[in-house]
N, C-alpha and C positions, 0 to 999 in steps of 0.2 A: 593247838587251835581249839577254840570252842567249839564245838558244835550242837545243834539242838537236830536231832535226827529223825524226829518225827514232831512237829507243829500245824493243828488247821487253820493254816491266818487266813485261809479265805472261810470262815467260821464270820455266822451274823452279828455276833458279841466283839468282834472289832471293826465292826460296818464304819462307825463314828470317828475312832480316832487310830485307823490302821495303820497310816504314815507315821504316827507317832511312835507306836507300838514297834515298827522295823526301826523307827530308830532309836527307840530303848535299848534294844537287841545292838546295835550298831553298837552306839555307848556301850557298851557291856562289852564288846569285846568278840562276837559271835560272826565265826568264820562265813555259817554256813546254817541256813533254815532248811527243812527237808520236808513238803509240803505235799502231802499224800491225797489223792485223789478218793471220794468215797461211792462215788456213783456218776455215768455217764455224763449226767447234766454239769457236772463240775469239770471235767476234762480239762477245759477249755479256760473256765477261769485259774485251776492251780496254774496251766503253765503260763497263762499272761501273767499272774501277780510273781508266779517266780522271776521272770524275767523284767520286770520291775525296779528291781533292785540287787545289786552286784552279790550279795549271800543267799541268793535266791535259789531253790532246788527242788525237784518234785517227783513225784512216782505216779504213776495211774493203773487203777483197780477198784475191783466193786465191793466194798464191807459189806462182810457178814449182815450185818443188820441192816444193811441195802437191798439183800438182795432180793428179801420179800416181795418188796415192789420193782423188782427187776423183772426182763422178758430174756429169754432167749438170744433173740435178737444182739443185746446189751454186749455179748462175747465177741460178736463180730465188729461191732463199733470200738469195742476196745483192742482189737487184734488190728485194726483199720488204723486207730490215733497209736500204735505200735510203730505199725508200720512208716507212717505219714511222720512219727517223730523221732526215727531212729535213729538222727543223726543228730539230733538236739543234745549238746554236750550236758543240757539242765536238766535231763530226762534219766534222772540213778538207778528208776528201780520199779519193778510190779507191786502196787498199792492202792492204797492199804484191804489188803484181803485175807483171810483166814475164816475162824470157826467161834461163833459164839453161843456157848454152852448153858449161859446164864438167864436167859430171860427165857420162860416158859413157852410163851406161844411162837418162838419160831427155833426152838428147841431138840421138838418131839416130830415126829408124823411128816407130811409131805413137808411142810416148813424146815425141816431138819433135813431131809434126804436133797432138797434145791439149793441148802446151801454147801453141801457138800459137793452135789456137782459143777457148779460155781467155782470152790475152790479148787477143786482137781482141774476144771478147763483152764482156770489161772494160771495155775501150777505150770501146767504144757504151754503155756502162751509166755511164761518167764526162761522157762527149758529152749522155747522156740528161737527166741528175743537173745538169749542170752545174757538174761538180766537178776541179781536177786529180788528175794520179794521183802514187804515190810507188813509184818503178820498181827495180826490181833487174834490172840490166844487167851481166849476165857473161859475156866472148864473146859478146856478142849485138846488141853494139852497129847493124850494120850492118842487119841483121832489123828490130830494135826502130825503127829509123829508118825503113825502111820503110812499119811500122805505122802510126807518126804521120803520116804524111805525110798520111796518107789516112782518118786516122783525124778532125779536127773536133775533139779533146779543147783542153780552157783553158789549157795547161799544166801544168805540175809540178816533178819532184825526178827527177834520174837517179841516186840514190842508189849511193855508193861507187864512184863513178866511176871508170874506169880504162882510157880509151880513149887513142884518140890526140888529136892538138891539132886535127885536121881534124872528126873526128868531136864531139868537143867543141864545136866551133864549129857542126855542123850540130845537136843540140839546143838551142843558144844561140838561134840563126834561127829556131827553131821554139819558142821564148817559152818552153825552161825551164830551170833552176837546175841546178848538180852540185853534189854532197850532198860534204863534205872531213872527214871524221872521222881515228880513232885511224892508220890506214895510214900517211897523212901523214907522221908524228910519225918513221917507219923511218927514220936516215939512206940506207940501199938504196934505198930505195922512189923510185928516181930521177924515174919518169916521172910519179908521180903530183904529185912537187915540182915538177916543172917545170911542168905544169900550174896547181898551186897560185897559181903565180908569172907565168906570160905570161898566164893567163884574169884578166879584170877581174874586181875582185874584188866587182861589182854581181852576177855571175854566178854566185858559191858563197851555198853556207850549209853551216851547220854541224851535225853530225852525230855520233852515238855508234855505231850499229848494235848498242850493248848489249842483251845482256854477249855481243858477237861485236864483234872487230876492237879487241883490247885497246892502247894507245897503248905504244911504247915502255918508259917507266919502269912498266908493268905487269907484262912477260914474266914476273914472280915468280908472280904472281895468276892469271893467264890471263882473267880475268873485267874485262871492262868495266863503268863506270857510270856515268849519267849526270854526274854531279857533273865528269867528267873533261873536260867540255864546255870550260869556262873556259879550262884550262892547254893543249889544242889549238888555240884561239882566241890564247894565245901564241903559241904555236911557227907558227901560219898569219903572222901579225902579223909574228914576225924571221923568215921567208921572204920576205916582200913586205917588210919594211923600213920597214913602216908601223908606227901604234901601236896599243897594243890596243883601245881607244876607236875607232876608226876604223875596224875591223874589226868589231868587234859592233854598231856602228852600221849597216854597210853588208850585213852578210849577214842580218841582222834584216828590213832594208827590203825585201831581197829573197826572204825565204820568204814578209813578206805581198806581196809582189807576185806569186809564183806561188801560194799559198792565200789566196785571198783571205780567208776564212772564218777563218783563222788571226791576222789582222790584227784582225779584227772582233770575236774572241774575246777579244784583251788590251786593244785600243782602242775600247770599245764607245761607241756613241753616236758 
């Protein structure tokens, strides 16, 4: 099965022609959309558009770089649509939330210590839920490690992975998956190929981060979408030397093995 494991189709870049876009996706062949929550106010639209359409799927949690303009408050409303959606079969995952290390002013100083506590209250509300999470790790990887260690969560998705091969390996040992979308696809993008290529490929799944992290033969478009799932799933396939069949068989197996929920959603009964 295809699957695109992390997409924002409720993103304003497909405000115009988003019916079309799911069903490029359709065309294409794509089991399964995985539609990550970024901040409270969206709650509500990921799991209507998920359930919109039969490959519909979604997480909810506050990004990192939400969380600046986040309250307090924001933990409880998300432990509340937890709760209120626990029985929602569309509901895979705690999302998208982690640590981002990259943009200066929310980096450093109180901006960096709220999103830290953000992610660790997440953490306990995935532990809580019984659910994994779908992470955004940028420069952060060594932090975000931390967390987990101590954190109890089920696993998950290190989403857009871009660490080293050590680091790599220590989310692997700690039961979760690295997300391999459009980046890849850069001949530059050295490190994340090599990765692509020495991590078992039980260990990826596949990924869009649309319409962010547009593949290669995009650079015209700048907009990622999911449909471009497939032809990444090539280009992962002649890195590894493997076939394509082979590949979406085996990173399919492995997002239902870190969402379980996700599994249970396409192969019910």
């Amino acid at each position: 099965m295809l699957l695109d494991t992390h997409c924002h189709l409720d993103a304003s870049e497909f405000n115009q022609d988003r019916e079309l876009v799911i069903g490029r996706a359709q065309h294409a062949g794509l089991a399964a959309i995985v539609i990550p929550a970024v901040e409270v106010s969206n709650f509500d639209t990921v799991r209507l558009l998920a359930h919109q359409f039969a490959q519909g799927a979604y997480a909810l949690g506050i990004h990192p770089m939400y969380v600046e303009r986040a309250e307090s408050g924001d933990l409880e409303i998300l432990r509340n649509a937890l709760v209120a959606r626990k029985d929602d079969s569309k509901l895979i995952a705690v999302g998208e939330i982690g640590l981002d290390f990259f943009i200066p002013e929310i980096s450093q100083g109180a901006a960096r210590d709220k999103q830290e506590m953000f992610f660790q209250a997440q953490l306990e509300l995935a532990r809580e839920f019984d659910l994994p999470v779908l992470m955004h790790v940028r420069r952060s990887q060594d932090v975000i490690l931390k967390y987990l260690r101590r954190s109890g969560v089920s696993g998950g998705i290190a989403h857009a992975f871009n660490g080293s091969f050590q680091q790599a390996q220590q989310f692997l040992d700690l039961g979760f998956a690295l997300g391999i979308g459009g980046a890849m696809t850069y001949s530059r993008a050295l490190q994340i190929r090599r990765l692509a290529t020495e991590i078992s490929l039980e260990s990826l799944v596949l990924e869009t981060d649309a319409p962010d992290i547009a593949p290669e033969w995009m650079t015209h478009t700048r907009r990622n979408e999911p449909a471009e799932i497939a032809r990444i799933a090539q280009v992962l396939a002649d890195l590894r030397g493997e076939s394509l069949s082979e590949v979406i068989h085996a990173t399919a197996h492995t997002a239902f093995r870190v969402c379980p929920r996700l599994g249970s959603l396409l192969k019910p009964g």
